[in-house]
N, CA, C and O of each residue as an XYZ file, in Angstrom:
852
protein
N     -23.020     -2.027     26.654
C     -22.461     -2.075     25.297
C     -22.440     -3.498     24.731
O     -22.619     -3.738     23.537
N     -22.238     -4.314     25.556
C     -22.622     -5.989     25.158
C     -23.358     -6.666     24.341
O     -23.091     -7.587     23.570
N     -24.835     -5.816     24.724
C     -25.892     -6.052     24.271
C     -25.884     -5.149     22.589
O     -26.670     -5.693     21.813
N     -25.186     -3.994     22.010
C     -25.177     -3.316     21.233
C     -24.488     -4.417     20.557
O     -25.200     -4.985     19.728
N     -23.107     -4.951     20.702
C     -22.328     -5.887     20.338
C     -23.032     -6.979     19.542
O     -23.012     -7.242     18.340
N     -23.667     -7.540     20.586
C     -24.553     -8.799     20.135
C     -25.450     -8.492     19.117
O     -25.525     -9.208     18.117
N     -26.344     -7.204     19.314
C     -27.548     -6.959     18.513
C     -26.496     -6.802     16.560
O     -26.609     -7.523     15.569
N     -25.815     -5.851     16.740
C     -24.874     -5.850     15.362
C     -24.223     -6.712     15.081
O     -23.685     -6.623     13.977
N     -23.993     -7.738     15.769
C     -23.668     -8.922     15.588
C     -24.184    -10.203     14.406
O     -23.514    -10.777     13.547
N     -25.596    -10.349     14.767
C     -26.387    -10.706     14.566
C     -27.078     -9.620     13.103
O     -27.244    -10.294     12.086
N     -27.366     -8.475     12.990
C     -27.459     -7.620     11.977
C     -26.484     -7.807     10.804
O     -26.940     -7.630      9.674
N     -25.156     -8.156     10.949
C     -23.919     -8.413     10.007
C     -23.817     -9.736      9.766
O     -22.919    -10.242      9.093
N     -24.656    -10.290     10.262
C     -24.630    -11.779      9.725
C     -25.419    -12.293      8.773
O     -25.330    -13.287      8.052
N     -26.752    -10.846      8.990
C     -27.730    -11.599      7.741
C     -27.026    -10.826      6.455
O     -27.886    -10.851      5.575
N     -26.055    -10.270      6.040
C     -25.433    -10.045      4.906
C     -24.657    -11.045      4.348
O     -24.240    -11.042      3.190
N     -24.435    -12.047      5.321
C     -23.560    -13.258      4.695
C     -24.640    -14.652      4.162
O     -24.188    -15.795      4.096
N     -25.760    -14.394      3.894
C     -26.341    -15.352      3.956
C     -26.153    -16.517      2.498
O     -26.409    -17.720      2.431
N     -25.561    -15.485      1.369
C     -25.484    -16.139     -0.056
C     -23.841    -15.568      0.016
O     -23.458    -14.932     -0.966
N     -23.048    -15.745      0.945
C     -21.828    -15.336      0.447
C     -20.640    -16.455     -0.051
O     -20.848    -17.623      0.277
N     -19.746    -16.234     -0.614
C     -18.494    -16.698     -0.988
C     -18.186    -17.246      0.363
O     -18.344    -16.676      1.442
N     -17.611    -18.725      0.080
C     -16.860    -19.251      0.844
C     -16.017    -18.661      1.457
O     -15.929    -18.540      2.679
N     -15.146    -18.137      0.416
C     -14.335    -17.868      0.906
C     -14.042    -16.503      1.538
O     -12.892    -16.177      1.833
N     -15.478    -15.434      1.813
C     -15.290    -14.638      2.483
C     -16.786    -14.729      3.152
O     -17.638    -13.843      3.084
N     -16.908    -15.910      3.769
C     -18.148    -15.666      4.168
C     -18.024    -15.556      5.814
O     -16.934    -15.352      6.351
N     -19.303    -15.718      6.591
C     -19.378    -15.757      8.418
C     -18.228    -15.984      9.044
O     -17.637    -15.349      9.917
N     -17.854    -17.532      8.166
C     -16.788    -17.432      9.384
C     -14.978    -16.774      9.129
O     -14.022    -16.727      9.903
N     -15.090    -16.492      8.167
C     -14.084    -15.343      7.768
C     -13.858    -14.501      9.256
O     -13.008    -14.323     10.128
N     -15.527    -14.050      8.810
C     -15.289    -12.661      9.616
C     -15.494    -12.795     11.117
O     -15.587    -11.836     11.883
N     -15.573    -14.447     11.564
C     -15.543    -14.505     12.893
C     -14.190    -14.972     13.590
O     -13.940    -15.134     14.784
N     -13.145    -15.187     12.102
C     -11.877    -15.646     12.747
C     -11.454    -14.146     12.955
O     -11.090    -13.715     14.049
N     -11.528    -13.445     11.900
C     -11.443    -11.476     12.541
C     -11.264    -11.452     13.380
O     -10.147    -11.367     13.890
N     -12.838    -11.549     14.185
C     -12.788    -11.095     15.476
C     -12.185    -11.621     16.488
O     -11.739    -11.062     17.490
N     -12.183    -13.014     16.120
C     -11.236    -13.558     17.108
C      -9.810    -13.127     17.450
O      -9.362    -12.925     18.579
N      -9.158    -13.019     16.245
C      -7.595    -12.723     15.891
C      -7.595    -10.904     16.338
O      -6.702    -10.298     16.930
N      -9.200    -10.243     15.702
C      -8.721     -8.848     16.626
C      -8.996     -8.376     18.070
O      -8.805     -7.232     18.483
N      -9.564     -9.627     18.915
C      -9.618     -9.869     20.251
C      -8.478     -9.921     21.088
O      -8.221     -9.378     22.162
N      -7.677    -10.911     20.151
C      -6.372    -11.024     20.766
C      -5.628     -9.953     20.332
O      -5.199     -9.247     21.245
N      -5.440     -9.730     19.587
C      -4.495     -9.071     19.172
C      -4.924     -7.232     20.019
O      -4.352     -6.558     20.875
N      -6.021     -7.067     19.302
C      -6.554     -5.897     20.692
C      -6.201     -5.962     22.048
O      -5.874     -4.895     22.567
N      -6.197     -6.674     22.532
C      -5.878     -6.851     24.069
C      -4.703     -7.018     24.248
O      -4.408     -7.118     25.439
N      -3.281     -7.147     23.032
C      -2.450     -7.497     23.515
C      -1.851     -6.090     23.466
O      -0.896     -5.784     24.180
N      -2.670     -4.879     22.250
C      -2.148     -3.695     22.058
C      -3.068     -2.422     22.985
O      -3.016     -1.254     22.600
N      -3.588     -2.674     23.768
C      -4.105     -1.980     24.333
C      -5.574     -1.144     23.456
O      -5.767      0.070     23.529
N      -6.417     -2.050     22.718
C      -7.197     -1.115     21.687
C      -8.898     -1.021     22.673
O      -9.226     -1.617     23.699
N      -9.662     -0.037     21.834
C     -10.836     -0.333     22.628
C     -12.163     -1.246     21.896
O     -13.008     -1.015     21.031
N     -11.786     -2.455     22.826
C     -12.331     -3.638     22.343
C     -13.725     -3.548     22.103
O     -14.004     -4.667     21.671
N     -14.856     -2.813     22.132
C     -15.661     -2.538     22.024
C     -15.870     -2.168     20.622
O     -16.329     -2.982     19.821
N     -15.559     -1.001     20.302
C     -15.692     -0.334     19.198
C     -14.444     -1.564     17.682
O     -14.145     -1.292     16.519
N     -14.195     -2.475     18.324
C     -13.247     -3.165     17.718
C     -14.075     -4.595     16.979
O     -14.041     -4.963     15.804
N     -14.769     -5.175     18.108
C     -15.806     -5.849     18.074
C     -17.013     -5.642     17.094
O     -17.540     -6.573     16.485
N     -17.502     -3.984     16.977
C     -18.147     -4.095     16.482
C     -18.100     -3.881     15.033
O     -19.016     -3.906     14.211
N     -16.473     -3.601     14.846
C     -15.918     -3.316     13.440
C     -15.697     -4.580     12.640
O     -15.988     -4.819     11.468
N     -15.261     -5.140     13.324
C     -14.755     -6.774     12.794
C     -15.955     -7.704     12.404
O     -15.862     -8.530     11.496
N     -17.205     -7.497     13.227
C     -18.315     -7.766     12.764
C     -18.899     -7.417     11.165
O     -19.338     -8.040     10.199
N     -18.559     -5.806     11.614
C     -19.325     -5.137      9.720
C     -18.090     -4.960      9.133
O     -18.173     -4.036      8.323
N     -16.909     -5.462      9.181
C     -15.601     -4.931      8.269
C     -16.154     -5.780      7.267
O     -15.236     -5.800      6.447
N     -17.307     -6.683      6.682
C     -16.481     -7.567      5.206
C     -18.463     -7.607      4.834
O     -18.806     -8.711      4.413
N     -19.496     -6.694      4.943
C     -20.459     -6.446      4.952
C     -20.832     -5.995      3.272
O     -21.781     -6.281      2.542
N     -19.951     -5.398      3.129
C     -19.994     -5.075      1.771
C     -19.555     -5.709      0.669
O     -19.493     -5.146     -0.424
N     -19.046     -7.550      0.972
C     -18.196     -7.879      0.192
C     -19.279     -8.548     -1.242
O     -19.095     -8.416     -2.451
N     -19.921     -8.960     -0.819
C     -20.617     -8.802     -1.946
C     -21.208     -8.233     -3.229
O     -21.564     -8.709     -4.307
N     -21.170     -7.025     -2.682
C     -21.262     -6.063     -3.421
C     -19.718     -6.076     -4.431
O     -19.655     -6.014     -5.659
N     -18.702     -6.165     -3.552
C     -17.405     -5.887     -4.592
C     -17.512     -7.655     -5.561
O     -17.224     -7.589     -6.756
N     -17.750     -8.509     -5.220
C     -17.973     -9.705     -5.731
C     -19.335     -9.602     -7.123
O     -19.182    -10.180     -8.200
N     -20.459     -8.851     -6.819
C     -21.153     -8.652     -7.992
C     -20.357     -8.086     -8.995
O     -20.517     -8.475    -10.152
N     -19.278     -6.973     -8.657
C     -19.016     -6.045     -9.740
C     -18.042     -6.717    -10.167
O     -17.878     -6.307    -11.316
N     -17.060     -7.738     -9.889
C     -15.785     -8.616    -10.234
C     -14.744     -7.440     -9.661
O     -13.745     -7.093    -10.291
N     -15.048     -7.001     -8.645
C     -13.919     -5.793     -8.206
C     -13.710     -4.581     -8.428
O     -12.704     -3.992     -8.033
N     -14.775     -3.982     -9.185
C     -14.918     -2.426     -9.309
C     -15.436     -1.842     -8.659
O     -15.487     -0.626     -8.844
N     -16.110     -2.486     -7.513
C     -16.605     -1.824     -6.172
C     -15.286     -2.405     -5.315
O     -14.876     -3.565     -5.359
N     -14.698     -1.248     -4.483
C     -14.576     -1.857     -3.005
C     -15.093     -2.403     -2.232
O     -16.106     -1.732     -2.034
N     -15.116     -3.462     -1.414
C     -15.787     -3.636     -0.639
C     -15.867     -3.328      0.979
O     -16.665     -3.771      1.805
N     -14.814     -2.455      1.138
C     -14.339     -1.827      1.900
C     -15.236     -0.742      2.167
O     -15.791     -0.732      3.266
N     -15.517      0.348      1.187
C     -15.731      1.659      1.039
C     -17.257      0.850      1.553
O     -17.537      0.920      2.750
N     -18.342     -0.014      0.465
C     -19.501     -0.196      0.208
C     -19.534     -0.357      2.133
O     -20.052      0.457      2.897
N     -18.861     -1.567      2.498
C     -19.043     -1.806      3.612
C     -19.556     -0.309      4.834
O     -20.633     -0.289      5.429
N     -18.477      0.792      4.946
C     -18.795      1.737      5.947
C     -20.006      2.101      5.238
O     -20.845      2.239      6.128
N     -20.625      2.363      3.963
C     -21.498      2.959      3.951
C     -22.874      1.636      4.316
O     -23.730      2.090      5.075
N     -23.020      0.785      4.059
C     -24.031     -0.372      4.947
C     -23.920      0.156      6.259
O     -24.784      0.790      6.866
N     -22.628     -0.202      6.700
C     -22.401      0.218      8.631
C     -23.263      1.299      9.237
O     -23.915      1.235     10.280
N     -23.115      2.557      8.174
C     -23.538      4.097      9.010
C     -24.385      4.231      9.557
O     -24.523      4.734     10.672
N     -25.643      3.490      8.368
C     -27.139      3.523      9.330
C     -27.496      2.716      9.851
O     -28.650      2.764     10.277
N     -26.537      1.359     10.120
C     -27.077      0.266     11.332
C     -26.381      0.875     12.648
O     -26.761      0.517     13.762
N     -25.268      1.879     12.461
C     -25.038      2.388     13.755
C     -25.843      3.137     14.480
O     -26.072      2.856     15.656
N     -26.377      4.192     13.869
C     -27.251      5.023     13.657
C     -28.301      4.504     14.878
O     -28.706      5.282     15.741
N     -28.672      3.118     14.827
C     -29.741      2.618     15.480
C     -29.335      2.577     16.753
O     -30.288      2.805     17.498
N     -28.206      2.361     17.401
C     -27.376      2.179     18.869
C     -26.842      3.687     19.465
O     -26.191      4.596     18.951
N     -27.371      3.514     20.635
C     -26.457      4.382     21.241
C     -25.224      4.537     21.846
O     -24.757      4.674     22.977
N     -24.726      4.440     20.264
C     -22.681      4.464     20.496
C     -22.809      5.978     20.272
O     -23.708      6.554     19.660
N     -21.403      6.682     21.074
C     -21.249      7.463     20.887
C     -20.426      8.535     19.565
O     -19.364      8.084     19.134
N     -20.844      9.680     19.063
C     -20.453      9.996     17.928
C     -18.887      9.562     17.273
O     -18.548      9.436     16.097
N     -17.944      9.360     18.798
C     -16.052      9.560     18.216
C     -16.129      8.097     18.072
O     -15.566      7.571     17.112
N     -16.775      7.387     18.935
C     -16.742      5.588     18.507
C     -17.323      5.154     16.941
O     -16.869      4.305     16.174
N     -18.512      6.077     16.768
C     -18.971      5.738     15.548
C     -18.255      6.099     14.514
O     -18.505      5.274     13.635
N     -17.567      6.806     14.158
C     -16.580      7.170     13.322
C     -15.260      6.540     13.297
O     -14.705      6.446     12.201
N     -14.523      5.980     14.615
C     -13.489      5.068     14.561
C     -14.279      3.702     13.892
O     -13.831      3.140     12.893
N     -15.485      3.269     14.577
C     -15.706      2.074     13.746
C     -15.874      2.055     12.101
O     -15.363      1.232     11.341
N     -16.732      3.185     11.742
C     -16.236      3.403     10.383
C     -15.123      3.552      9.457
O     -14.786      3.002      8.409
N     -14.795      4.218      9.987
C     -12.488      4.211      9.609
C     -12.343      2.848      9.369
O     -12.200      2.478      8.204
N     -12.359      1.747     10.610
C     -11.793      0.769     10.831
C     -12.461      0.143      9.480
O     -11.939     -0.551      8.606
N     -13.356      0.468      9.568
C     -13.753     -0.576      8.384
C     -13.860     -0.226      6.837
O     -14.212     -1.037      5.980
N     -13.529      1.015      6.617
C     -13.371      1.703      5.287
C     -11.643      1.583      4.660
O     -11.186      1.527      3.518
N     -10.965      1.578      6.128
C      -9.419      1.284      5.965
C      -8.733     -0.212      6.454
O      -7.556     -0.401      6.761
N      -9.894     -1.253      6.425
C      -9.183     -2.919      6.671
C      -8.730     -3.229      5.543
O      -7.897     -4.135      5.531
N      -9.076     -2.660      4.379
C      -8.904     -3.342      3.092
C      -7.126     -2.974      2.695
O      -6.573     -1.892      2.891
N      -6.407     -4.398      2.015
C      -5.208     -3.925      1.740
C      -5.005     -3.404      0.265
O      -3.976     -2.788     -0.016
N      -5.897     -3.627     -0.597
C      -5.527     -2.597     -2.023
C      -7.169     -1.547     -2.022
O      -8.216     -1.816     -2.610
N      -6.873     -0.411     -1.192
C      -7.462      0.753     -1.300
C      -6.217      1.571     -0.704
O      -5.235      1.220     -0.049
N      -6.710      2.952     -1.258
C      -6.312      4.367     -0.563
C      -6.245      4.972      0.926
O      -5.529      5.933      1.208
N      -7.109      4.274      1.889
C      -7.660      4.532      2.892
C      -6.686      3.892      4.038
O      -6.687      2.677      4.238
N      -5.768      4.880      4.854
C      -4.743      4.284      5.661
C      -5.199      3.951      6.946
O      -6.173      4.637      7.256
N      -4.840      3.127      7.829
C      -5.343      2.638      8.771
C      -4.513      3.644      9.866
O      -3.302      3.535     10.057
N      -5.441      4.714     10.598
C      -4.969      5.880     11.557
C      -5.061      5.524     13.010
O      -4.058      5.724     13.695
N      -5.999      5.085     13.499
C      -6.425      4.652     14.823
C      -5.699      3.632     15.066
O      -5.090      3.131     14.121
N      -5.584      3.099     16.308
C      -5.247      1.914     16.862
C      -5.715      0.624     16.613
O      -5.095     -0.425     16.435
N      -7.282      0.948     16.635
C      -8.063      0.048     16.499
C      -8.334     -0.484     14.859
O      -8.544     -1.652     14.533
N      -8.268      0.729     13.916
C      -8.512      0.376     12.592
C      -6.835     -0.346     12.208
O      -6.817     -1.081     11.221
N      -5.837     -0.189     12.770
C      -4.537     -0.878     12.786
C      -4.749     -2.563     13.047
O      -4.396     -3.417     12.235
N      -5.435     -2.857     14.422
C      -5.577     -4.277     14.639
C      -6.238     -4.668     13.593
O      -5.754     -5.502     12.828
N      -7.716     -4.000     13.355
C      -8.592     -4.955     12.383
C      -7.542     -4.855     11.410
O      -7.055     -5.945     11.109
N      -7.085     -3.908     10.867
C      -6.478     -4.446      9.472
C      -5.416     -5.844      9.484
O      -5.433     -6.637      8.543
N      -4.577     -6.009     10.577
C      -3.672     -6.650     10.730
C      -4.806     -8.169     10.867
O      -4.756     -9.109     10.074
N      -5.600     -8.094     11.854
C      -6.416     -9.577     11.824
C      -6.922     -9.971     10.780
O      -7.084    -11.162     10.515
N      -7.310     -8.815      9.886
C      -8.264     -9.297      8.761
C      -7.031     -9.799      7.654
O      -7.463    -10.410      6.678
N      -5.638     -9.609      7.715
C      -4.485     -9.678      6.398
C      -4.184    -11.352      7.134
O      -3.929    -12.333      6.436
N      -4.290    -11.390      8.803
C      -3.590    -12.661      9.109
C      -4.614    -13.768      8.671
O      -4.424    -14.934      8.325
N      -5.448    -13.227      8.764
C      -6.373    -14.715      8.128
C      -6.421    -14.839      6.647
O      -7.246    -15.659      6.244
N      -5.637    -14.132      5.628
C      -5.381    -14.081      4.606
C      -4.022    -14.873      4.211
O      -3.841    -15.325      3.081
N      -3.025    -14.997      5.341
C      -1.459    -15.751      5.243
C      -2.219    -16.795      5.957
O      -3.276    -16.867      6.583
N      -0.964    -17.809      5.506
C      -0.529    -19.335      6.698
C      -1.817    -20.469      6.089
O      -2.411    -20.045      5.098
N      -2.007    -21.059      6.316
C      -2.715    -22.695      6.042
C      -4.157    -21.691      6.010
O      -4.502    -21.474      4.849
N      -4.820    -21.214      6.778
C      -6.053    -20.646      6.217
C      -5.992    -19.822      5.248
O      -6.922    -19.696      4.451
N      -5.048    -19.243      5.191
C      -4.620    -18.038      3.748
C      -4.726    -18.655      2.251
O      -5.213    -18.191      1.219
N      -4.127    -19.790      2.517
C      -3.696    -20.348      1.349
C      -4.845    -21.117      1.145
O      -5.416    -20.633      0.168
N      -5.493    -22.112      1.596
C      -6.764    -22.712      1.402
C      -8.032    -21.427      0.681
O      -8.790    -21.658     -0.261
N      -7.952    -20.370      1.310
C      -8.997    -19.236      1.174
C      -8.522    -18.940     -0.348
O      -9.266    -19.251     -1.279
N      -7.498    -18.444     -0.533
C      -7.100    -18.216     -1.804
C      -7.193    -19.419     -3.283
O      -7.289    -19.030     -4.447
N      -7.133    -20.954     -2.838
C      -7.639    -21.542     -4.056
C      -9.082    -21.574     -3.583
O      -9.588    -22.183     -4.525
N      -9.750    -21.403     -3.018
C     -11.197    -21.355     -2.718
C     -11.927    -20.430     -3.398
O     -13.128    -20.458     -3.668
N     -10.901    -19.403     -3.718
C     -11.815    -18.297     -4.417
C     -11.402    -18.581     -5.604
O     -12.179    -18.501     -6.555
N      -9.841    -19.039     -5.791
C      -9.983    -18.966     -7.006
C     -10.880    -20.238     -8.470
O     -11.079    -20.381     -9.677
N     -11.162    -20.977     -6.773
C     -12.122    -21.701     -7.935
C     -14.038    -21.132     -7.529
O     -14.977    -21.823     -7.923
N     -14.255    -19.823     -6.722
C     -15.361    -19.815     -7.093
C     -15.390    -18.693     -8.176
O     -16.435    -18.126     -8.495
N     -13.808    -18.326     -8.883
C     -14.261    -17.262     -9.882
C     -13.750    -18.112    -11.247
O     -13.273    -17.438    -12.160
N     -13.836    -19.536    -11.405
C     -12.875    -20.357    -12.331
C     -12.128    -19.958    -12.699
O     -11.975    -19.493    -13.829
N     -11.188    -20.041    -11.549
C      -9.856    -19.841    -12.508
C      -8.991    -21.233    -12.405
O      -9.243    -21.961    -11.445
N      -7.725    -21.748    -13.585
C      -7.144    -23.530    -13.119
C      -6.256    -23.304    -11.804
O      -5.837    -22.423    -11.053
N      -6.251    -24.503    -11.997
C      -4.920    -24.555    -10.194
C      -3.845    -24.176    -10.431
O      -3.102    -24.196     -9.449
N      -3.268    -23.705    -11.644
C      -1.894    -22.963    -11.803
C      -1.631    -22.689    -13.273
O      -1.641    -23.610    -14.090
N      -1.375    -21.307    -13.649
C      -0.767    -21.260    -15.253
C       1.005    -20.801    -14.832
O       1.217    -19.763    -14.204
N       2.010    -21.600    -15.217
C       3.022    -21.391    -15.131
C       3.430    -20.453    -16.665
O       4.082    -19.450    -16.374
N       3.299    -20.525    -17.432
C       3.064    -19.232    -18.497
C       2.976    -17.806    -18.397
O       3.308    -16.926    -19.191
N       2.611    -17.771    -17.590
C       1.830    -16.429    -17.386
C       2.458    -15.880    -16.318
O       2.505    -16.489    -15.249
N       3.186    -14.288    -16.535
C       4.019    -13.694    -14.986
C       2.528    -13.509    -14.302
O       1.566    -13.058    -14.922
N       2.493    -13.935    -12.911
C       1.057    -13.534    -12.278
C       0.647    -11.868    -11.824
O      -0.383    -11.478    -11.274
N       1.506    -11.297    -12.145
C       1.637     -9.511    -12.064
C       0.998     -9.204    -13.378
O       0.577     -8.049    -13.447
N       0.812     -9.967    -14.470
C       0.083     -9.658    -15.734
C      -1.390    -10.306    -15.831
O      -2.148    -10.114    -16.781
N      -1.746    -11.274    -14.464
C      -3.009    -11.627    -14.693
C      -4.108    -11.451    -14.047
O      -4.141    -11.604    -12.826
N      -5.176    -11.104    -14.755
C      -6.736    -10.018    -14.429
C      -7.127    -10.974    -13.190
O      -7.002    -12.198    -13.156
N      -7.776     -9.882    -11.885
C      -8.634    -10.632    -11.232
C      -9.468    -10.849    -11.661
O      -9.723    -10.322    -12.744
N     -10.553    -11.926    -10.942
C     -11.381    -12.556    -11.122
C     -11.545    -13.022    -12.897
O     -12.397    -12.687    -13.721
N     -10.309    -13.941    -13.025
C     -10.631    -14.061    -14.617
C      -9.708    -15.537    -14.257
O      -8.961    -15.658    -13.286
N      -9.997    -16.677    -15.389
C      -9.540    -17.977    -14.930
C      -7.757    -18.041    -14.692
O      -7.100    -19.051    -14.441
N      -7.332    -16.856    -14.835
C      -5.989    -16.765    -14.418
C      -5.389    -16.499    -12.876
O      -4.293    -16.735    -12.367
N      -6.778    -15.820    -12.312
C      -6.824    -15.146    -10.597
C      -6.246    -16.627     -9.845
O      -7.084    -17.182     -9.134
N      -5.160    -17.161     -9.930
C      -5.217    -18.445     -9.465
C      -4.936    -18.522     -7.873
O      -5.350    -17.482     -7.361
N      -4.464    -19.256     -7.071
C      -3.938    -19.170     -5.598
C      -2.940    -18.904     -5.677
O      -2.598    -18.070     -4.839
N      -1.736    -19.423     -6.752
C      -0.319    -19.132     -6.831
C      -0.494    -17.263     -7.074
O       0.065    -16.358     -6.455
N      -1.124    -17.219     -7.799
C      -1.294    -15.362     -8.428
C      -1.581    -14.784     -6.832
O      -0.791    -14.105     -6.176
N      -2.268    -15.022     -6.614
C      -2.924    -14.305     -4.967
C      -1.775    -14.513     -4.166
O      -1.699    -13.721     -3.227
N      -0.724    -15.462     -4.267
C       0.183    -15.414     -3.426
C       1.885    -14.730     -3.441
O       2.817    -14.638     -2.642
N       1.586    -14.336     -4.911
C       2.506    -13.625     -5.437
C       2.618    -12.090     -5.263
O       3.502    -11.358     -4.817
N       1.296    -11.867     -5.821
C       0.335    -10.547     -6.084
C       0.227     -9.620     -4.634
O       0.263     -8.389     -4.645
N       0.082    -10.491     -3.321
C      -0.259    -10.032     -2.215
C      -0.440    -10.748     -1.110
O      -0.749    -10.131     -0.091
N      -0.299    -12.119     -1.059
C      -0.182    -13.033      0.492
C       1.285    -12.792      0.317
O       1.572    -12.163      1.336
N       2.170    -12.905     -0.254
C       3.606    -12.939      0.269
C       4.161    -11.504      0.383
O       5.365    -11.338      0.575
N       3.194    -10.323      0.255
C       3.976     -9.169      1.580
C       3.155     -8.534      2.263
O       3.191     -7.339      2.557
N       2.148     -9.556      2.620
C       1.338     -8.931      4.059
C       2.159     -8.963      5.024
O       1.894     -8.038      5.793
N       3.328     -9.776      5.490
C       4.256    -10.101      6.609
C       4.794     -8.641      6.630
O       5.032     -8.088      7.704
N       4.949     -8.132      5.643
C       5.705     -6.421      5.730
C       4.939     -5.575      5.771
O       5.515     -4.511      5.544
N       3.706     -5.422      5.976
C       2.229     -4.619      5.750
C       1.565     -4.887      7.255
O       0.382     -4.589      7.421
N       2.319     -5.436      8.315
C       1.661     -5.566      9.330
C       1.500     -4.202     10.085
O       2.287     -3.289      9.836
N       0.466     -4.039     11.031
C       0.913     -2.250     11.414
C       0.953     -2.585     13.375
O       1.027     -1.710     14.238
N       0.902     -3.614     13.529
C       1.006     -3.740     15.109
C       1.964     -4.601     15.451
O       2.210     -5.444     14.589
N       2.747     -4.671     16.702
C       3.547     -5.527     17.606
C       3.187     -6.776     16.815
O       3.445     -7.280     15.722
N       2.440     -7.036     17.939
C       1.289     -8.104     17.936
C       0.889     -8.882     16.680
O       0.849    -10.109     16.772
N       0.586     -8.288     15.499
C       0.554     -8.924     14.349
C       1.821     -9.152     13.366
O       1.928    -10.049     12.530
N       2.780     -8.105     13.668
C       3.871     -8.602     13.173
C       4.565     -9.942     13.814
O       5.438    -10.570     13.215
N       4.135    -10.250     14.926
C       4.875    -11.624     15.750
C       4.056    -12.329     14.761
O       4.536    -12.458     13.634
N       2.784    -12.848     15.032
C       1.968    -13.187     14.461
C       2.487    -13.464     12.936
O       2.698    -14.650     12.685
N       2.675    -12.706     12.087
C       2.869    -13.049     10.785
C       3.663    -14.002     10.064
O       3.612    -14.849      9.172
N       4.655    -13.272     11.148
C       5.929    -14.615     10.662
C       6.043    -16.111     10.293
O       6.462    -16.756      9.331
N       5.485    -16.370     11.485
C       4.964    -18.416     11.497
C       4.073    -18.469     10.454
O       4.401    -19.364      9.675
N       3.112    -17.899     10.124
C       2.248    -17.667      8.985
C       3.234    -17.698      7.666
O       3.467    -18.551      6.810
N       3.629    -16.569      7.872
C       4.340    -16.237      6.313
C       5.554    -17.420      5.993
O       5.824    -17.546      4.798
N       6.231    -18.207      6.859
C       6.927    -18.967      6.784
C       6.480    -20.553      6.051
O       6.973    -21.387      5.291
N       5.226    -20.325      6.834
C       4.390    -22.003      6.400
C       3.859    -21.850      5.209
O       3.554    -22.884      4.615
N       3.658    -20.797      4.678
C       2.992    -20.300      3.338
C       4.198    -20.304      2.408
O       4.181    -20.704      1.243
N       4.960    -19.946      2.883
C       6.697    -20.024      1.738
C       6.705    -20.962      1.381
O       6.541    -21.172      0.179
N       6.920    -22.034      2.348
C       7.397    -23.696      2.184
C       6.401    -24.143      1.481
O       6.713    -24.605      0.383
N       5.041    -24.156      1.831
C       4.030    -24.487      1.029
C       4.137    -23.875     -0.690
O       3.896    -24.818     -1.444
N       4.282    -23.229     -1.077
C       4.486    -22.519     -2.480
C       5.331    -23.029     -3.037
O       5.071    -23.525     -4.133
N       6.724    -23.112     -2.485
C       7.993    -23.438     -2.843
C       7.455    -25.505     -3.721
O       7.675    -26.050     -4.803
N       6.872    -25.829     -2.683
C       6.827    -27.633     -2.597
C       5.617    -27.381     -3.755
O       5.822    -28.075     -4.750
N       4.495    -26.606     -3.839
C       3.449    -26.463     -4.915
C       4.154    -26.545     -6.191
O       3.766    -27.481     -6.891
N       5.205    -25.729     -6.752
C       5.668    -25.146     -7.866
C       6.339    -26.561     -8.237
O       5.839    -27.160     -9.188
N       7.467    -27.166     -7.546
C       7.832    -28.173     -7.576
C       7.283    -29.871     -7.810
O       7.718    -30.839     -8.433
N       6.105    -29.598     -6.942
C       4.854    -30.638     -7.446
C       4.533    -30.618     -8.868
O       4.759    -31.480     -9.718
N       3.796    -29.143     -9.008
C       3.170    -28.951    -10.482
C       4.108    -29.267    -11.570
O       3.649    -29.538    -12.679
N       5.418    -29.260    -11.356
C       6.472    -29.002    -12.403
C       6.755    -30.925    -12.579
O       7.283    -31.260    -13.640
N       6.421    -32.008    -11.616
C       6.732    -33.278    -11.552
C       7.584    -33.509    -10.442
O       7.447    -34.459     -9.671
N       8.369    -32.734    -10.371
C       9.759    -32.765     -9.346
C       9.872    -33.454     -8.306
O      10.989    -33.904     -8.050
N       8.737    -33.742     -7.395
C       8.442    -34.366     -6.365
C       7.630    -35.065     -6.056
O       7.618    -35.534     -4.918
């Protein structure tokens, strides 16, 4: 199965070749890292986990052409189906890896049921909180121009991908309750130190921008 690993490995990488910084390769290799650990600490089957975390963010481009009217979630399992197709994984693995990766996303419909589609979701939200969270989030928001902060504006009233999508908005909107959206042990420990360093950080931002400090 190693060798299946590696080969899709390598297959999910040539989709990142023109991607967003901020969701590009190595995004999706801190994933796997974070759902390595975190898999092993919950008992998941690291295999079929591995090879999810690989194609979980395959489709993101696609949601990036449309400014967000594609999922990139959904687009993603359907890329996945027929590169699985090529390996001889077995039918109940191929379908958990699909789950996992149709249900990592945190604003879709699609609930995370398995064990394994539980970790990826939780690895893929933790690299979204804490000092990489927050860097990722003005990263995008300056590859969709948006300014470094509109204090005007409630950020619950402002459009993604439009020069309002700012880092403060992303952190309002949805980095500050991934800490309550965790679905494992393991990532809920995890979140906390994250979600804590991301508070303080926001708190000292607002205060900066305003002169205060």
């Amino acid at each position: 199965m190693q060798n299946t690993v590696e080969s899709i490995r390598e297959v999910a990488r040539k989709h990142f070749s023109d991607a967003r910084g901020s969701h590009n390769w190595e995004h999706t290799e801190r994933v796997y890292r974070l759902a390595m650990h975190i898999g092993s600490v919950e008992g998941a089957d690291l295999e079929v986990l591995a090879i999810a975390a690989y194609l979980h963010d395959v489709g993101r481009a696609a949601q990036d052409r449309s400014k967000g009217a594609l999922c990139h979630a959904e687009q993603g399992a359907a890329i996945a189906a027929p590169v699985l197709e090529a390996y001889p994984i077995p039918p109940e693995k191929k379908g958990n890896i699909l789950h996992c990766i149709e249900s990592h996303r945190y604003r879709n419909d699609h609930v995370p049921r398995t064990l394994e589609a539980q970790v990826l979701f939780d690895a893929d939200k933790l690299d979204a909180i804490g000092a990489v969270g927050i860097a990722r989030a003005y990263l995008f928001a300056g590859e969709v121009g948006a300014v470094l902060h509109n204090g005007s504006m409630d950020p619950h009233e402002a459009k993604s991908y439009s020069r309002d999508d700012t880092g403060y908005r992303e952190y309002r909107v949805k980095l500050s309750k991934i800490k309550d959206r965790m679905l494992t042990q393991e990532g809920r420990r995890m979140a906390v130190e994250r979600h804590a360093f991301m508070e303080g950080f926001f708190e000292r931002f607002l205060k900066e921008h305003e002169g205060l400090l």
